[in-house]
N, C-alpha and C positions, 0 to 999 in steps of 0.2 A: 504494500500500500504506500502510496507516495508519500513525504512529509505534508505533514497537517490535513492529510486528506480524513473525513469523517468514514465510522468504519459501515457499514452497508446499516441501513434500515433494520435487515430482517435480524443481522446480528445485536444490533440496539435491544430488539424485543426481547427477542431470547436471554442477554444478557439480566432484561429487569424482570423478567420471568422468574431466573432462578433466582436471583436477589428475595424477590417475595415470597418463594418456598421456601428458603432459607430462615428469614424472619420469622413465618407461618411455622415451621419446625423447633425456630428456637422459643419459640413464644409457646405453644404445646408441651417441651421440655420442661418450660419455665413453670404450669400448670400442674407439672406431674410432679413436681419437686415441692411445689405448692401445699399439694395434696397428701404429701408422701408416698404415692404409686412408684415411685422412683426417689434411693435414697443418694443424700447428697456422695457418697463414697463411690456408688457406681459409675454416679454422670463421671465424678473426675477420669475414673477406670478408664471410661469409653473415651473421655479427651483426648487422653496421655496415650491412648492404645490408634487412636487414628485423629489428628487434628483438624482434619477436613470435614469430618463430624459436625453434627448440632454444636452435640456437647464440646469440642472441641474448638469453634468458634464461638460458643458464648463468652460475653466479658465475665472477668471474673467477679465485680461491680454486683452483675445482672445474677449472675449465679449465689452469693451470699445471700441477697435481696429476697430470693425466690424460696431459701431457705425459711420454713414458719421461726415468728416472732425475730426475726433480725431485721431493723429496719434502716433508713439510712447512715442515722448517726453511730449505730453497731455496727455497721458494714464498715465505714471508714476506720472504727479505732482496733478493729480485726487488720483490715492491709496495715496499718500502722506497726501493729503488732507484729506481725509476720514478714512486715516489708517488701510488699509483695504492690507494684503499680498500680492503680483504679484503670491505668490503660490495658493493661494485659488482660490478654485471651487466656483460658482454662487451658489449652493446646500450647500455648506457648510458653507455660511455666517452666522456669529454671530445674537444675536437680533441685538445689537447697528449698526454693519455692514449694514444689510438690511433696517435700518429705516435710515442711512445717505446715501446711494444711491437709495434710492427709493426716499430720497427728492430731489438729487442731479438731478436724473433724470427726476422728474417733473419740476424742474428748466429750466436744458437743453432741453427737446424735451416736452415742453407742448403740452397737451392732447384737442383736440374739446373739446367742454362743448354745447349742446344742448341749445338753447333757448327760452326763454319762446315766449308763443304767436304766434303759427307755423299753416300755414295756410293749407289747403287740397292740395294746388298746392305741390307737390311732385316730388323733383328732382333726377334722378340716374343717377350718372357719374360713373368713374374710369378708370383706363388703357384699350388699347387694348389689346382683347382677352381675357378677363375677363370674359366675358358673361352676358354684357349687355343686349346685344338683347335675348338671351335666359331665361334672370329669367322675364323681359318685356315679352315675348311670354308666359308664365306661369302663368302670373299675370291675362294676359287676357283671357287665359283660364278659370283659377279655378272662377276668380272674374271681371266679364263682368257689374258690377257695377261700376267697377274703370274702368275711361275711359285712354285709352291711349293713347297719343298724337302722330298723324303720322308726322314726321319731310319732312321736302322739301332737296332737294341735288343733286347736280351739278353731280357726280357720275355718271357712269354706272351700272345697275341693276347688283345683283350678282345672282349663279343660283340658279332659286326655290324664287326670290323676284318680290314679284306682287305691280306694281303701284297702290296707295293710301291705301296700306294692309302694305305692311312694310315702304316705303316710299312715296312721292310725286316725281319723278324725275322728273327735268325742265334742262333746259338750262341756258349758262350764263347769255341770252338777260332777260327771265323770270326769275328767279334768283335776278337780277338787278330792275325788276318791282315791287316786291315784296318789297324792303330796301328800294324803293323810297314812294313806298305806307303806309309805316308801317305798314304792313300787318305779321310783321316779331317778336316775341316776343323777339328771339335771332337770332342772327347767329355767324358763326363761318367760318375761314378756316383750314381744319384739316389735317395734319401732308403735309403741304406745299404743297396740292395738289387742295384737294375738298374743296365748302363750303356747310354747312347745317345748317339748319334753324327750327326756330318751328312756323306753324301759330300760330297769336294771337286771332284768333277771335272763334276756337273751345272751345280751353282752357277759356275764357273769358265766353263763354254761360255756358260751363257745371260748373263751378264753380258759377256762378248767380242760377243754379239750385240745388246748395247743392251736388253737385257729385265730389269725391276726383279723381283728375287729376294727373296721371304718366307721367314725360316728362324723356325718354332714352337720355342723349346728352353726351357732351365731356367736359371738364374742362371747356374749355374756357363761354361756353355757360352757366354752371352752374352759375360763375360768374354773366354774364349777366341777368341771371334771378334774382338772388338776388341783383343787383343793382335796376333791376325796379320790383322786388316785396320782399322786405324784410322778409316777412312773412312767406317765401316758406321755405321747408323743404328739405335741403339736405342732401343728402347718398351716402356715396361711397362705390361703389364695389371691395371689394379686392380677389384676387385671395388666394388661400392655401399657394401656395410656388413661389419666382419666376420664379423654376426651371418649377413648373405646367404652370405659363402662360407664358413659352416658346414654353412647347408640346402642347399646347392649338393652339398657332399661328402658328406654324410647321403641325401642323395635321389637319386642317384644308385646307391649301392647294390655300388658294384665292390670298396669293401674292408671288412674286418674293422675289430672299432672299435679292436683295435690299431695297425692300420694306419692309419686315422683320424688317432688321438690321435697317430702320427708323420710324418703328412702336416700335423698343423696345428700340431703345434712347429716344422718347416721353412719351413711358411707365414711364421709372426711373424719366425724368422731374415730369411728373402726381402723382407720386406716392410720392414726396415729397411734396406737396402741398393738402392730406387730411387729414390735421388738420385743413383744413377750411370749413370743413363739418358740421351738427350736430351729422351726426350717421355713422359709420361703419359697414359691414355686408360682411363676407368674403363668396366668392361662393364659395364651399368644394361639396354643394350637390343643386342643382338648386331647386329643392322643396324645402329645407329646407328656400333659401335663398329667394326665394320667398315670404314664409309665412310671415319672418323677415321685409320684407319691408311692405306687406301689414298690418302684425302691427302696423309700424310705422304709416302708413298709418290710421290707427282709433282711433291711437293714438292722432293724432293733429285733428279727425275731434270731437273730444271731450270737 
């Protein structure tokens, strides 16, 4: 191309084309870091591992920021701290740079740590819309060795869900028979509406038989299992992006957008709270994330 000649049209386009999928990705990034779908230690991972990346081109400015509760005047006495540019890109970090925020960050947002001594009872929570009940329907498929646990709940059946196959549905009065009975391993009320439950007494035999047990449940219930059996092995289900388990609960189609808009404010609660997990395992691909857990899964019957 000649001096100062402008470069063609169509290469203009394209050039602000990618510009704004780039934006558009780091701004999605920025949302999942937000949310905590994505923990501040990976985005760096993925910088440092390719800097032509999202993650690799965000400033590091933008990346603090996005972390919850740091906000600008944090962000500054953090670079300060670490001495570390408000111009630099996450990709372009120094050695020294990346080994004083990768400490700073285990500091600030510490990481699960698996426990030793994990027993076949197997727990999988995570946000709504996630696709709990789908990588669970998956499990029982491939692997009809692991039993899966059918939960009890106050609900009404959604459509294409068969009593004692995807749930037990009861009433409040039963419901109520069940807490008073201890017939109930956990229970829960979930997002101020239903409650559900796991029997105790399935789970109870098939693990006296040496059979690794899947219970599908909700935060709260996870808890609950691990108070009364410490041994249990928890997982949370994270979604890809949170903008995915938005079109996830959108496209599906079973609630009102009230219902929505309070299934995805308990989301963000849930979704800061697995670091009380031992394992992680994002659905991207429901086989995939299946396999994932029934690893885990032979993992502790080991």
């Amino acid at each position: 191309m000649a001096e100062g000649q402008r470069p063609p049209e169509v290469d203009r386009i394209a050039a602000s084309q990618k510009a704004v999928a780039a934006r558009r990705a780091r701004a999605s990034l920025k949302r999942d870091l937000s949310t905590r779908v994505v923990s501040p230690q990976e985005v760096l991972r993925r910088a440092l591992e390719d800097p032509t990346t999202p993650s690799g081109t965000m400033r590091v400015t933008e990346f603090l920021t996005a972390i919850p509760a740091i906000g600008v005047g944090k962000r500054d006495r953090i670079l300060e701290e670490l001495g570390i540019s408000p111009v630099k890109r996450l990709g372009g970090l120094g050695a020294r740079q990346q080994r004083e925020l990768q400490t700073w960050l285990d500091w600030r947002v510490p990481q699960g740590r698996a426990r030793q001594g994990r027993s076949r009872l197997l727990v999988l929570a995570g946000p709504t819309a996630v696709g709990k009940g789908t990588v669970a329907a998956k499990i029982r498929e491939d692997h009809p060795d692991i039993m899966l646990s059918v939960s009890a709940t106050t609900r009404a059946p959604r459509p294409g869900e068969q009593d004692g196959v995807h749930y037990f549905f009861v009433d409040d009065a039963e419901f109520d028979r069940m807490i008073a009975a201890g017939e109930l391993l956990e229970w829960a009320t979930v997002h101020n509406r239903h409650r559900y439950g796991t029997p105790r007494g399935p789970i109870e035999k098939a693990l006296a038989e040496g059979r690794s047990v899947l219970l599908e449940i909700d935060l709260q219930g996870a808890r609950q299992v691990r108070e009364s059996d410490p041994s249990a092995t928890l997982v949370f289900l994270l979604p890809p992006s949170w903008d995915e388990l938005v079109n996830r609960l959108v496209g599906r189609g079973t609630e009102d957008a009230e219902e929505r808009a309070r299934r995805l404010r308990t989301a963000k609660t849930e979704l800061a709270f697995q670091n009380e997990f031992d394992f992680r395992v994002v659905n991207e691909d429901v086989a995939t994330a299946a396999r994932e857990v029934v690893d885990l899964s032979e993992a502790s019957a080991r």
